[in-house]
N, C-alpha and C positions, 0 to 999 in steps of 0.2 A: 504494500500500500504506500502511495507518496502522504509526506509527513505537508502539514500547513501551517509554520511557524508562525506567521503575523497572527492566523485563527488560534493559535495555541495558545500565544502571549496573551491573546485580548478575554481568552477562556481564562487562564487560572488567572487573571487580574480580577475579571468582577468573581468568580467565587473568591476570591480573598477580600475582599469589598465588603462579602456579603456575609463574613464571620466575625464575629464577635470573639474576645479571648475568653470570655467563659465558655463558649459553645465547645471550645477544644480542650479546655482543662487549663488554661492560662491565667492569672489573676491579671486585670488591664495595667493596674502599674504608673499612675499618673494620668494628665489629662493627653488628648491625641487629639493632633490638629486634625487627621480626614478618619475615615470612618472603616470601618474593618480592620484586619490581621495587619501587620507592618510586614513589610519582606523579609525580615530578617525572624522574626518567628515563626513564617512558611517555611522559611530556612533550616532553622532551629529542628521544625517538626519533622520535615523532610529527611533530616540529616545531611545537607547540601552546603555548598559556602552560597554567603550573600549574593554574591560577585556573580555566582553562575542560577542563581533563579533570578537576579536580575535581567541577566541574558535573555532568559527564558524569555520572561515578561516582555523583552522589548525585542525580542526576534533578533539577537545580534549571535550569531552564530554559533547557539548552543544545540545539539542534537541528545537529546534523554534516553538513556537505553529504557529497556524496556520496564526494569527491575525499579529505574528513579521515576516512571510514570507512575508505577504500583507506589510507591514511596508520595510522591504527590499526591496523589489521589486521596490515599491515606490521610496526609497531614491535611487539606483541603475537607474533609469527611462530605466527600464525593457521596451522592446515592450510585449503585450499578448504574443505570443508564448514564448517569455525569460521568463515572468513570471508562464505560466503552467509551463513550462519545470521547473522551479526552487519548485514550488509546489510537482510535484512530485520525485525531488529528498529529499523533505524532507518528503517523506510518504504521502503525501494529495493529496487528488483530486482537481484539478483546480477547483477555483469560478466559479459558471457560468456568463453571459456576462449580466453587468448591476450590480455586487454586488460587494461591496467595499473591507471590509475583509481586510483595509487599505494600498489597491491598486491602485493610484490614474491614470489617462490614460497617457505616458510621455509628448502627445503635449499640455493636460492639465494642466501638470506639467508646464511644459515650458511659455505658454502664461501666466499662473500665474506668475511666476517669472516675465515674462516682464512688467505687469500690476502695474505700481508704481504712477499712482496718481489717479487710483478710487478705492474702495473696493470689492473685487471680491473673489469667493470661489467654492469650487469644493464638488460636491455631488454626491452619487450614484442614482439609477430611483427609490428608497422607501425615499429619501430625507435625509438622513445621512451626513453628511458635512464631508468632506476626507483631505480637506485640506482649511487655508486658505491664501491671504497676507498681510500683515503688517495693509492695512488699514482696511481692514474685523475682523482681531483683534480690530485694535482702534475704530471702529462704533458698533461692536458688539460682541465684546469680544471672547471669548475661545470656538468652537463649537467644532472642531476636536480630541476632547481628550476622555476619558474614554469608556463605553460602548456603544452599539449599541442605548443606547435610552438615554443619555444623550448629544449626538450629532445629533439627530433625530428632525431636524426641524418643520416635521409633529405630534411628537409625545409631543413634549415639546409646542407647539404650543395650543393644546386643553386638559392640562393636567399642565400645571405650567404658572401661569397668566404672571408672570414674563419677559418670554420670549413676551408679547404682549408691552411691556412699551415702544418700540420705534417708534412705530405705530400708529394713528389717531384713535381715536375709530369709528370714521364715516368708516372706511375703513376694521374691524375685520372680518362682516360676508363674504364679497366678498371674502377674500384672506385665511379663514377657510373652505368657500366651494369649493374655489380653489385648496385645500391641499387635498382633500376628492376626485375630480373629478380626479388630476393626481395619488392619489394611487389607486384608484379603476384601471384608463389605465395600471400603473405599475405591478398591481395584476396579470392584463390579459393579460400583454403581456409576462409577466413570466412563466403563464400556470397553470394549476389544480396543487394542492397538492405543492407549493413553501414553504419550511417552515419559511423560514423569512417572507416574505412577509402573509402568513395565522397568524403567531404569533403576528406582529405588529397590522392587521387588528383586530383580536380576542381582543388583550388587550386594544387596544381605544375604540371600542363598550361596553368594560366590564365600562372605563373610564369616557366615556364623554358622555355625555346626546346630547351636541352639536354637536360633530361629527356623533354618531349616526343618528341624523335629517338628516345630509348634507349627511351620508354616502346612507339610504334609498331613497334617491333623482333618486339614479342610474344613477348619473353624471357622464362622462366618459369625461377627459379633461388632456392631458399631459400640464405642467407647461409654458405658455410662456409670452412673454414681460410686463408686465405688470407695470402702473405707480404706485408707491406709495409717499405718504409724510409719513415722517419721522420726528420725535423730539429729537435731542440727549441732554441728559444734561449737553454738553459744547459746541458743535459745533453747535445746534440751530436748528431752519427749514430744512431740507432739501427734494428735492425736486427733486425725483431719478426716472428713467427707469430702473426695474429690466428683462435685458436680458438675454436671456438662449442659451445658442452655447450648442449643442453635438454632443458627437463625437460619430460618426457611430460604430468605433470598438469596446468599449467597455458600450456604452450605458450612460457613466456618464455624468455628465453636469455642465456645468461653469455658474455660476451666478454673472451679472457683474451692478454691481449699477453706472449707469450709469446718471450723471449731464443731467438734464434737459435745455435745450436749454437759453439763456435768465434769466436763474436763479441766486444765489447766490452762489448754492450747490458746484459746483469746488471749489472755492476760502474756502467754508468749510473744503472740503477733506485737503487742501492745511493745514489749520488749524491743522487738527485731525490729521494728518501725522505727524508736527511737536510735538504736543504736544506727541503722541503716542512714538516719540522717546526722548523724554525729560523723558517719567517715565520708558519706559526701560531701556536708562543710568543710573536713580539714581537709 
């Protein structure tokens, strides 16, 4: 598809126009001469320099891959249609429904934002983390950055022990053949011949010995409530309901570690919040 930079700039100009900083989880921060997001907090949101969504904006000869449209789209909280439509003004074909491409859904944008004292994060239907909040960083650090498999819950899961260290070992097989039965559903509800979804399946088989076991099961299971215990190495025991809300329009899904009734786990978060923001001040 040919890309339409002047339509592109004059597109994410008025939706930035037409955002407010609380619509995005922003506090406004003083008075502001014209009306909407400033560029530099489209920026901010994006993960972009100033410099280069100014380009955007003014058509001076910036080209977006694909992955910083998803990343705009995102920080803008585009609805699906605003984000095809901005896809193809920059030459690409829309994602199809359920794939991240760092697109996150806006009302999963939004509940995120509102979500401030349990740990919560947003994934696509192959388990890729899109986004997360403050206490999802401080329980489990950085998921939503680099590439497709270094944010890939399912993929780092049976492939780098590391990611297992917060977890119970009594509880590994259950929630490994859990990861196995929702991408096997996710596979299929994608369709024959999905290349992301045939590429991740191919290279875990190539992988893991374990996943392999779980994958020839032919367990067919989308991801849902399920309890776990957890160990963190400051905040201690905890003792979580991991819920999953999606959303219909775009197939992604809010994962929200949710305090077990009776337990200690709130008054943890409570914990890991504050200290979480004591090491990003210093």
């Amino acid at each position: 598809m040919r890309s339409d930079s002047t339509e592109l700039g004059r597109f994410l100009r008025a939706r930035r126009e037409a955002l407010r900083p609380a619509d995005v989880g922003l506090v406004p921060g003083g008075r502001r001469r014209a009306a909407g997001l400033r560029r530099s907090e489209v920026a901010l949101l994006a993960d972009v320099s100033v410099d280069y969504y100014e380009r955007l904006e003014q058509a001076r000869n910036a080209h977006p891959s694909e992955v910083m449209v998803g990343a705009l789209a995102r920080a803008l909280r585009l609805s699906v249609d605003e984000r095809d439509h901005l896809y193809r003004l920059a030459g690409f074909t829309p994602p199809a429904r359920g794939a991240g491409n760092g697109y996150v859904d806006p009302a999963m944008m939004f509940l995120l934002d509102a979500l401030t004292t349990v740990p919560a994060q947003v994934t696509d239907d192959l388990n890729t983390v899109l986004a997360q909040n403050p206490l999802s960083l401080a329980l489990l650090g950085v998921w939503a950055v680099g590439d497709d498999r270094a944010g890939n819950v399912t993929w780092r899961w049976f492939t780098d022990p590391a990611s297992r260290a917060l977890n119970v070992t009594e509880e590994h097989e259950a929630i490994g053949r859990s990861y196995a039965a929702d991408l096997r559903a996710s596979t299929a509800r994608r369709g024959i011949g999905d290349a992301s979804a045939d590429r991740l399946v191919s290279e875990l088989l190539a992988s893991s010995d374990e996943f392999t076991r779980y994958w020839d099961d032919m367990a067919v299971q989308p991801l849902r409530s399920t309890r776990k215990h957890l160990v963190h190495p400051t905040a201690g025991a905890l003792d979580v309901q991991c819920d999953v809300v999606l959303s219909d329009t775009t197939g992604h899904r809010m994962v929200i570690f949710r305090p077990q009734p009776g337990s200690t786990t709130a008054e943890s978060f409570d914990f890991l919040g504050a200290l979480g923001t004591q090491t990003f001040n210093v």
